[in-house]
C-alpha positions in Angstrom: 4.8 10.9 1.2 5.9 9.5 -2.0 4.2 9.5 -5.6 3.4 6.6 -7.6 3.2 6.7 -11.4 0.2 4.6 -12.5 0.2 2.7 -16.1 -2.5 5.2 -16.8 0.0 8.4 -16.6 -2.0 9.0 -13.3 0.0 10.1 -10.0 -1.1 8.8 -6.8 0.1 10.0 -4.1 0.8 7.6 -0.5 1.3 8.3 3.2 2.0 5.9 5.5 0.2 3.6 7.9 -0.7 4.9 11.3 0.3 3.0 14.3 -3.3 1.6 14.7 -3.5 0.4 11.5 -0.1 -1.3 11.9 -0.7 -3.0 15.1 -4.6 -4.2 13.8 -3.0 -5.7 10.6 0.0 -7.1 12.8 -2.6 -8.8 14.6 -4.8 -10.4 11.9 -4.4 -14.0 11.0 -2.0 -14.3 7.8 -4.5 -14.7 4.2 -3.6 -16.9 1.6 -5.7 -14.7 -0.7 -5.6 -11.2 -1.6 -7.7 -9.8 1.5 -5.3 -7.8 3.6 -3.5 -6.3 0.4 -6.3 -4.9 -0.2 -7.6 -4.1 3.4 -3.8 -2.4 3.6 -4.6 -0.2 0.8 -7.8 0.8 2.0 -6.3 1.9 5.5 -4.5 3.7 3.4 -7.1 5.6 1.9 -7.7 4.0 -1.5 -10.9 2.7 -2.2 -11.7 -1.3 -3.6 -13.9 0.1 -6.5 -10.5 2.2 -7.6 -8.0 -0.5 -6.8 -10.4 -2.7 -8.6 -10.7 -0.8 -11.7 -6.7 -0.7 -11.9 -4.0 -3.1 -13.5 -2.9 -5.5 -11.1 0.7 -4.1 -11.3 -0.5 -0.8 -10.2 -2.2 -2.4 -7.8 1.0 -4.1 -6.2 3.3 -0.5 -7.1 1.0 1.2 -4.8 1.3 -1.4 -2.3 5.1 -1.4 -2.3 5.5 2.6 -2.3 2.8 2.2 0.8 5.4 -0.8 2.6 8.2 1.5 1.8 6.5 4.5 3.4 5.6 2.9 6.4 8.1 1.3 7.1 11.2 2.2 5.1 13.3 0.5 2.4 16.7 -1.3 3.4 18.7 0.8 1.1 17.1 4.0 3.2 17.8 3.1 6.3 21.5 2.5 5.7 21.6 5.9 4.6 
């Protein structure tokens, strides 16, 4: 699980995918819009009226800690 500190001063917390979700969004056509960001997050357990009421860089630092979480950062899995 890792934490993410919001602009707000708020902590977030995110745990990673499960396999289900992995293989359903592996499996969906690729968007040219926003969609499956924000069908990722709320796999993830975050709501759209939350993510909606953030700044849009929050937004994308919770969807990077989730990417990292599910599926690990480069510089991790050297280590």
């Amino acid at each position: 699980m890792r934490e993410v500190t919001l602009s707000t001063g708020k902590t977030v917390k995110v745990s990673p995918l499960k396999g289900k979700d992995v293989r359903e969004l592996a499996s969906m056509p690729r968007a040219e819009n926003w969609d499956v960001l924000f069908d990722t997050l709320g796999r993830a357990g975050f709501k759209r009226e939350e993510l909606d009421e953030l700044p849009f860089p929050d937004v994308l630092a919770i969807n990077k800690a989730l990417t990292a979480e599910t599926y690990g950062l480069e510089e991790e899995i050297k280590n």
